[in-house]
C-alpha positions as CSV (number, residue, x, y, z in Angstrom):
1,X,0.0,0.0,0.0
2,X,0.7,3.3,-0.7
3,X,0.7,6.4,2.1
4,X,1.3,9.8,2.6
5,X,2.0,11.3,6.2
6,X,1.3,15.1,6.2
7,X,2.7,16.6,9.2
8,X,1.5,20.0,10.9
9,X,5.3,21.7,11.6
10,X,3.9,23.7,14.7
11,X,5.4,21.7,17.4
12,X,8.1,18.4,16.7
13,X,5.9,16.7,19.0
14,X,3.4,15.7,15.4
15,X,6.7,15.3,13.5
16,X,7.8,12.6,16.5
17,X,4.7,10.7,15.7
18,X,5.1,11.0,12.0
19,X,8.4,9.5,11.8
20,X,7.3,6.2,14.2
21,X,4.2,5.4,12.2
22,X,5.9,6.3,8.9
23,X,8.8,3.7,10.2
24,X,6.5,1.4,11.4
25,X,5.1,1.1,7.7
26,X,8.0,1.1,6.2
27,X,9.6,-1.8,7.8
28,X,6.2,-3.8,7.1
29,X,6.8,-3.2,3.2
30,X,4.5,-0.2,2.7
31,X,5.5,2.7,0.3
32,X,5.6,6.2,2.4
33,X,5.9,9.7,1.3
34,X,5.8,13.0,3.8
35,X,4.8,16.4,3.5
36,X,6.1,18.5,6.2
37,X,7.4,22.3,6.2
38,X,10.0,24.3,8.1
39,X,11.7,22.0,11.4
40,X,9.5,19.6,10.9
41,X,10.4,18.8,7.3
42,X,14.5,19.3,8.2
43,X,13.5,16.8,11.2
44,X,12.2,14.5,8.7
45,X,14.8,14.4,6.0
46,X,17.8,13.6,8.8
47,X,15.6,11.0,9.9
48,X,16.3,9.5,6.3
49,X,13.0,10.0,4.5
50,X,11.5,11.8,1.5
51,X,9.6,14.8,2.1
52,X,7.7,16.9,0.0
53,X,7.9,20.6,1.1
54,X,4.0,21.3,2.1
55,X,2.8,25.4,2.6
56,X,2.6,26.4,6.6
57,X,-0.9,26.3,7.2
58,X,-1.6,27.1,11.2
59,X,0.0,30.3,12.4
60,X,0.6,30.4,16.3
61,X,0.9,33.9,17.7
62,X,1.7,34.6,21.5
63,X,4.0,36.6,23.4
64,X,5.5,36.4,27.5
65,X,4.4,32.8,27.8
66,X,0.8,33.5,26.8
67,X,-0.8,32.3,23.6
68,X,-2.9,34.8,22.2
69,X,-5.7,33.0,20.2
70,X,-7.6,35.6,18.1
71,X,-4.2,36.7,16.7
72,X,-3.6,33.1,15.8
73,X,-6.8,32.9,14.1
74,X,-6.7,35.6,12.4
75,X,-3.0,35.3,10.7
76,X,-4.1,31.9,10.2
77,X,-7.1,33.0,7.6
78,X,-5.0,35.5,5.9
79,X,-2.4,33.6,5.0
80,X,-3.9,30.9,3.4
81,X,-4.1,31.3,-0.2
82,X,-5.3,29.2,-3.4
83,X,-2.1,29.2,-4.5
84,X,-1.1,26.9,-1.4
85,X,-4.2,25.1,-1.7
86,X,-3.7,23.7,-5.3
87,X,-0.3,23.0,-4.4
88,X,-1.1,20.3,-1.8
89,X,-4.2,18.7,-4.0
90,X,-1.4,18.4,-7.2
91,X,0.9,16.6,-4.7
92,X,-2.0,14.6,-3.6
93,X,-2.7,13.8,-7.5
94,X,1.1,13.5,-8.3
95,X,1.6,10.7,-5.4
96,X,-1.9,9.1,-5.8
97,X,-2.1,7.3,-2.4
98,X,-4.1,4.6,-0.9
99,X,-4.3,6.3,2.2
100,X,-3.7,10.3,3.4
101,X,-2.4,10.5,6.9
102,X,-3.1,13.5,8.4
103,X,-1.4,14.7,11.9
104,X,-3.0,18.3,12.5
105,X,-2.7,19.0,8.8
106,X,-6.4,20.0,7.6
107,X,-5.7,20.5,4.2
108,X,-4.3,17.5,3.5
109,X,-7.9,15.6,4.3
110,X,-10.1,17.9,2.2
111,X,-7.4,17.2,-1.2
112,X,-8.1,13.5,0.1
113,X,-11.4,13.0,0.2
114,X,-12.0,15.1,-3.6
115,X,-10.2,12.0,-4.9
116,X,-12.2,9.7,-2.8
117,X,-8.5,8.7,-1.2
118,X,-9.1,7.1,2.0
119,X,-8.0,8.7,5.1
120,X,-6.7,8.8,8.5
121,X,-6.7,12.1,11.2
122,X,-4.3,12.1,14.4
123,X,-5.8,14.1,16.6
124,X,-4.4,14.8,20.4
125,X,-7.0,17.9,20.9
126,X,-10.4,18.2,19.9
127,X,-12.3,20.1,22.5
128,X,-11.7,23.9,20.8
129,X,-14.7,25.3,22.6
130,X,-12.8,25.6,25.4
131,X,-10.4,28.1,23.8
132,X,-13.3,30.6,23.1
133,X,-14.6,30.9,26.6
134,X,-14.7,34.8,27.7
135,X,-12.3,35.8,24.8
136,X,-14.8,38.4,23.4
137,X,-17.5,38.3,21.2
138,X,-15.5,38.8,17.8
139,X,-13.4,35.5,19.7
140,X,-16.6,33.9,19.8
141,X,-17.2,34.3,16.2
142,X,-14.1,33.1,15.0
143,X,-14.8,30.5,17.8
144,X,-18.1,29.3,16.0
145,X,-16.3,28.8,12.6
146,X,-13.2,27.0,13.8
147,X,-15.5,24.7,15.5
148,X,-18.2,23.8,12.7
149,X,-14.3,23.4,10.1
150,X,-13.0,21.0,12.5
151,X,-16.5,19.0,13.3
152,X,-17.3,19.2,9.3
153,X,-13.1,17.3,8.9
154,X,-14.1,14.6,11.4
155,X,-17.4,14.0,9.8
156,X,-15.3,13.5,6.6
157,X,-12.5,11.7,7.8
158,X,-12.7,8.0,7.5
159,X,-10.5,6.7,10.9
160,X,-9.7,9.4,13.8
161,X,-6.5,8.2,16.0
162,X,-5.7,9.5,19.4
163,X,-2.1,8.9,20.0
164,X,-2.7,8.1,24.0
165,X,-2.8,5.3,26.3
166,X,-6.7,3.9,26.4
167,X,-9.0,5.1,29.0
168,X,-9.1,5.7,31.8
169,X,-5.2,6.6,31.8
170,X,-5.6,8.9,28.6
171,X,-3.5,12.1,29.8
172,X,-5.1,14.4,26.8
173,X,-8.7,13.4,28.2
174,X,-9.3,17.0,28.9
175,X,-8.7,18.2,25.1
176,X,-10.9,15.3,23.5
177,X,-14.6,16.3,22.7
178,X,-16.1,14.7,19.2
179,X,-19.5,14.8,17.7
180,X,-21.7,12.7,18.7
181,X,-21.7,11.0,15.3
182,X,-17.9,10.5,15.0
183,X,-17.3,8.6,18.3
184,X,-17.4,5.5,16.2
185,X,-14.4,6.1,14.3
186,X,-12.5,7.0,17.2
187,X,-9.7,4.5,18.3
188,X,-6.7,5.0,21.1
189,X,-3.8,3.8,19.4
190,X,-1.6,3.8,22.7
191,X,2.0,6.2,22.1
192,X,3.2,6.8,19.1
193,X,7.0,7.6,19.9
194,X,9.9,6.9,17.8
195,X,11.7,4.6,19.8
196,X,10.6,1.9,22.2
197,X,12.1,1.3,25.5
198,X,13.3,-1.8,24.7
199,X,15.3,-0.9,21.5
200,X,16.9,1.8,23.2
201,X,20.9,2.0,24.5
202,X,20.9,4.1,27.9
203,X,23.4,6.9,27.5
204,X,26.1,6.7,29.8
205,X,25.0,9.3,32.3
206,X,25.7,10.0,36.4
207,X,22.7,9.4,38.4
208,X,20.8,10.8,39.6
209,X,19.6,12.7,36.5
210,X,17.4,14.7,35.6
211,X,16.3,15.7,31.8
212,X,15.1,19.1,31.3
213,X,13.3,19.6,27.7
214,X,11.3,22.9,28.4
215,X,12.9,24.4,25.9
216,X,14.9,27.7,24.6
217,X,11.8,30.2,24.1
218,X,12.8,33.4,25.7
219,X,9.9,33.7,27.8
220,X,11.0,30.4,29.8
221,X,14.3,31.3,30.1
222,X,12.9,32.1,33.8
223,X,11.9,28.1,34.2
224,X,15.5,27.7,33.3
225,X,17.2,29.8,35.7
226,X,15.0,28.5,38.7
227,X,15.9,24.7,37.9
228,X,19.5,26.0,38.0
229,X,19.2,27.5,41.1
230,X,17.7,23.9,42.4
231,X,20.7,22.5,40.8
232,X,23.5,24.7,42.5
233,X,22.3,23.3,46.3
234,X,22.9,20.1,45.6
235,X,25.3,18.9,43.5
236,X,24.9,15.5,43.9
237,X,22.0,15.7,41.0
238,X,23.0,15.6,37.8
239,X,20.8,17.6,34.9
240,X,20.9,17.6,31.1
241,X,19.0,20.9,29.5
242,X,18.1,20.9,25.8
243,X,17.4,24.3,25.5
244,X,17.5,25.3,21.8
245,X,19.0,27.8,19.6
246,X,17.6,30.8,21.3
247,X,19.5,30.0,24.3
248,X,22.9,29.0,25.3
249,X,24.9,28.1,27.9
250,X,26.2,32.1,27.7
251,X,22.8,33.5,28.0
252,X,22.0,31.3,32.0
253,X,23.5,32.9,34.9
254,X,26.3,30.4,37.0
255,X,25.6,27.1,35.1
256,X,26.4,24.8,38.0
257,X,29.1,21.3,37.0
258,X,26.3,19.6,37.4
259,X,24.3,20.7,34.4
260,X,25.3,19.8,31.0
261,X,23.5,22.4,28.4
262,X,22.7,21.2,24.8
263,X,21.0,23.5,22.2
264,X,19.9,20.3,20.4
265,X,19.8,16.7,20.9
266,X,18.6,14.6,17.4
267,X,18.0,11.9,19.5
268,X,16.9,11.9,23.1
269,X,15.3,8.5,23.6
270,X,19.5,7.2,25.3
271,X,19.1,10.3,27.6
272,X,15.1,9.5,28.4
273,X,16.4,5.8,29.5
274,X,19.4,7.3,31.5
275,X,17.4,9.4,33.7
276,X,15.0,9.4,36.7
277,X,12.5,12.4,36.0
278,X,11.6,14.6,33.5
279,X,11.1,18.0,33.5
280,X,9.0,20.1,30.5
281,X,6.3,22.2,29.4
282,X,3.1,20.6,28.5
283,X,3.4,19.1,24.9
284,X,1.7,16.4,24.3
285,X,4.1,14.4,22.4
286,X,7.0,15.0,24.9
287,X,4.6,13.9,27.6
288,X,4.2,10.1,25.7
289,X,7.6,9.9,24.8
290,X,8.3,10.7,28.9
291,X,5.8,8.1,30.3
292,X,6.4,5.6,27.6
293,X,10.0,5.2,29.2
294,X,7.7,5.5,32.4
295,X,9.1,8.6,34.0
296,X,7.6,10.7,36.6
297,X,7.0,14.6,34.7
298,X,7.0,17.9,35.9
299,X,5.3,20.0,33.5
300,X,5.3,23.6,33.1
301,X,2.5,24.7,30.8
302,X,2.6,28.3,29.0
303,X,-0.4,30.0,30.4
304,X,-3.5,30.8,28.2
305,X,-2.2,27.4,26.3
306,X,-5.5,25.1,27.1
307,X,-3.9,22.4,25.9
308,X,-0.9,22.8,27.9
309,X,-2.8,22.9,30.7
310,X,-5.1,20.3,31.0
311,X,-2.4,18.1,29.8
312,X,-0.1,18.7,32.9
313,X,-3.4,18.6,34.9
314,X,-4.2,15.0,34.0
315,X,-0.4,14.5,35.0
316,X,-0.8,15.8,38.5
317,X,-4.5,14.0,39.1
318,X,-3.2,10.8,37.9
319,X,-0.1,11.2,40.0
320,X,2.4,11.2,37.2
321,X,4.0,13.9,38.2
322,X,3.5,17.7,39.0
323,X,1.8,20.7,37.6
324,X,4.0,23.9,38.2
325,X,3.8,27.5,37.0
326,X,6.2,30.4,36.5
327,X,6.4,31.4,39.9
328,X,7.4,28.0,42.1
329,X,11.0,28.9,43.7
330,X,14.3,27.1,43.4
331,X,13.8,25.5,46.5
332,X,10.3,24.0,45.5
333,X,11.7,22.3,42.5
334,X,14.5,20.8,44.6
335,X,12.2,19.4,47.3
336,X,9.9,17.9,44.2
337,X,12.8,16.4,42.6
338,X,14.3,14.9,45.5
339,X,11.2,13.3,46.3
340,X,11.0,11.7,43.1
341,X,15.0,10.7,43.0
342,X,15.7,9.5,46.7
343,X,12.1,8.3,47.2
344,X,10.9,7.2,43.9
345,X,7.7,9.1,44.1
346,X,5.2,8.5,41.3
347,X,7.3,5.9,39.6
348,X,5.3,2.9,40.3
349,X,2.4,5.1,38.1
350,X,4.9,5.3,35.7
351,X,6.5,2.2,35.5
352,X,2.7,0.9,35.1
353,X,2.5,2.9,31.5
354,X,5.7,2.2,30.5
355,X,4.9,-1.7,30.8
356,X,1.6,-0.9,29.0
357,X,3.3,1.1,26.0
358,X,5.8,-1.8,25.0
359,X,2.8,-4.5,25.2
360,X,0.2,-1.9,23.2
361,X,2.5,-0.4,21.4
362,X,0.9,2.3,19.1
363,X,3.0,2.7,15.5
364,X,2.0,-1.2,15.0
365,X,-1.7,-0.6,16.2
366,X,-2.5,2.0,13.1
367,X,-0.7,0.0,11.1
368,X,-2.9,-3.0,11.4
369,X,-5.6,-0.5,11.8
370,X,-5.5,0.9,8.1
371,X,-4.3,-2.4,6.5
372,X,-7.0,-4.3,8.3
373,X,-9.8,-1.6,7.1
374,X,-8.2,-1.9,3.5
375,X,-9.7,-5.7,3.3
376,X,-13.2,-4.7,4.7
């Protein structure tokens, strides 16, 4: 069979999920093509794959830590043009697929379906209303027609996949909310992460460490600074940052011995199966990849980012970790990760789901999913 992957570049955590289902059906003798733009498409290519450049079609817009939804929407509808639209429906025709893939790339589905081309929606978030609530009444507007686009694409779609661990230990629980008359077609496909625990080669790392993937934005720069300050009074814990581009090891005050900074790590499953805690912001694709190598989180969501949010929420609830904000001190995080490092809380919740994500493990379920639907 033939497929084509088009990934939404607006966060790695799709182009994670991309690559392990696109490997996954690969190595069971299925031809695969991607679409992908900007760092997800780079991502992609030094993976080893084909990709087909595809135009940017969600435009995030946010400043300070806060996502700022109305200016999203709005550059979102003005950039999209019918140049960029014909261009993905020609590279539909040119590839002429059994099956479209879609992971957050809506376009992709509409060229689909006008060539009757079977397809397949990843979907981590589907509750949008909540995004609307007391943003204005021009909000509420652009509210109403998000909403009907997306419920109109998972009307049309033929299988909807949510890349989580089955109910009841779904961590996006809070973001899912479908039509009545989709439910159906909805199936949790467990993870889908690049790399299973099993196949992975632990770096060679002191412990206790601790892996901190929030990230190089300027606005958590602050995040960064506090973990350091946990990590300067007490020594005796190790830390690897991955902070990206935006920030160095220059640009931290007094990076400790203790703390190793990288800008960029290609592949971070060896450090995920070297350490004893992880500490992010609320993705949810880092959050899989984190509890599929079952270990404890402590999330740091932007604020206004619902998403975010409810995802490190579900964390906290379900005692996989800890929810924190902005403002908890130096001292706090030291305390937290000491309770997790010298007395292992949260990792028998942990250890439960990495157990579960090697036994259901999620590339192979779509897989079968899509092949077993071709026969029917």
């Amino acid at each position: 069979m033939k497929f084509f992957i088009f990934t939404c570049g607006e966060g790695l955590g799709h182009t994670g999920r991309s690559i392990s289902l696109g490997r996954e059906l690969l190595s069971a003798g299925h031809i695969v093509h991607f679409g992908a733009y900007g760092s997800s498409k780079e991502l992609i290519e030094n993976s080893g794959y084909e990709v087909s450049f595809i135009p940017q079609e969600l435009r995030l817009e946010g400043k300070a830590g806060s996502f700022d939804l109305e200016a999203s929407i709005k550059k979102t509808i003005v950039n999209i043009s019918a140049k960029d639209i014909r261009s993905v429906f020609a590279l539909i025709k040119e590839k002429n697929p059994d099956v479209v893939i879609s992971d957050g790339y809506y376009l992709a589905i509409l060229a689909a379906k006008y060539k009757n081309i079977r397809t397949c929606m990843i979907v981590n978030q589907s509750n949008m209303e909540e995004f609307f609530i007391n943003k204005g009444q021009l909000v509420k507007l652009l509210g109403r027609f998000v909403r009907n686009f997306y419920h109109y694409i998972y009307r049309r779609v033929d299988v909807i996949v949510v890349p989580d661990f089955p109910k009841p230990h779904t961590v996006c629980v809070r973001n899912l909310a479908f039509p009545a008359d989709v439910v159906g077609k909805v199936k949790f496909s467990g993870p889908l992460v690049r790399k299973r625990y099993s196949e992975v080669l632990a770096k060679d790392l002191s412990r206790p460490q601790v892996l901190c993937t929030v990230g190089g934005f300027g606005y958590r720069k602050r995040i960064l600074e506090n973990i350091l300050g946990a990590a300067r009074m007490d020594e005796s814990i190790k830390y690897t940052f991955i902070t990206g581009p935006a920030i160095g090891k220059d640009d931290l005050h007094e990076v400790p011995v203790n703390v190793n900074i990288c800008t960029f790590i290609a592949d971070p499953f060896p450090y995920y199966k070297a350490s004893d805690l992880v500490i992010s912001a609320g993705g949810h694709g880092t959050l899989m990849e984190t509890l599929s190598f079952g270990l404890p989180l402590f999330s740091f969501p932007d604020k206004g980012h619902n998403e975010q949010e409810n995802n490190a929420q579900v964390v906290e609830e379900m005692e996989y970790g800890r929810k924190l904000d902005y403002s908890v001190s130096s001292e706090e995080i030291l305390s937290t990760i000491r309770e997790v490092v010298y007395r292992g809380r949260f990792m028998e919740n942990t250890e439960k789901l990495r157990q579960q994500a090697e036994v259901f493990y999620g590339p192979a379920f779509v897989r079968e999913l899509l092949e077993n639907s071709d026969e029917e």
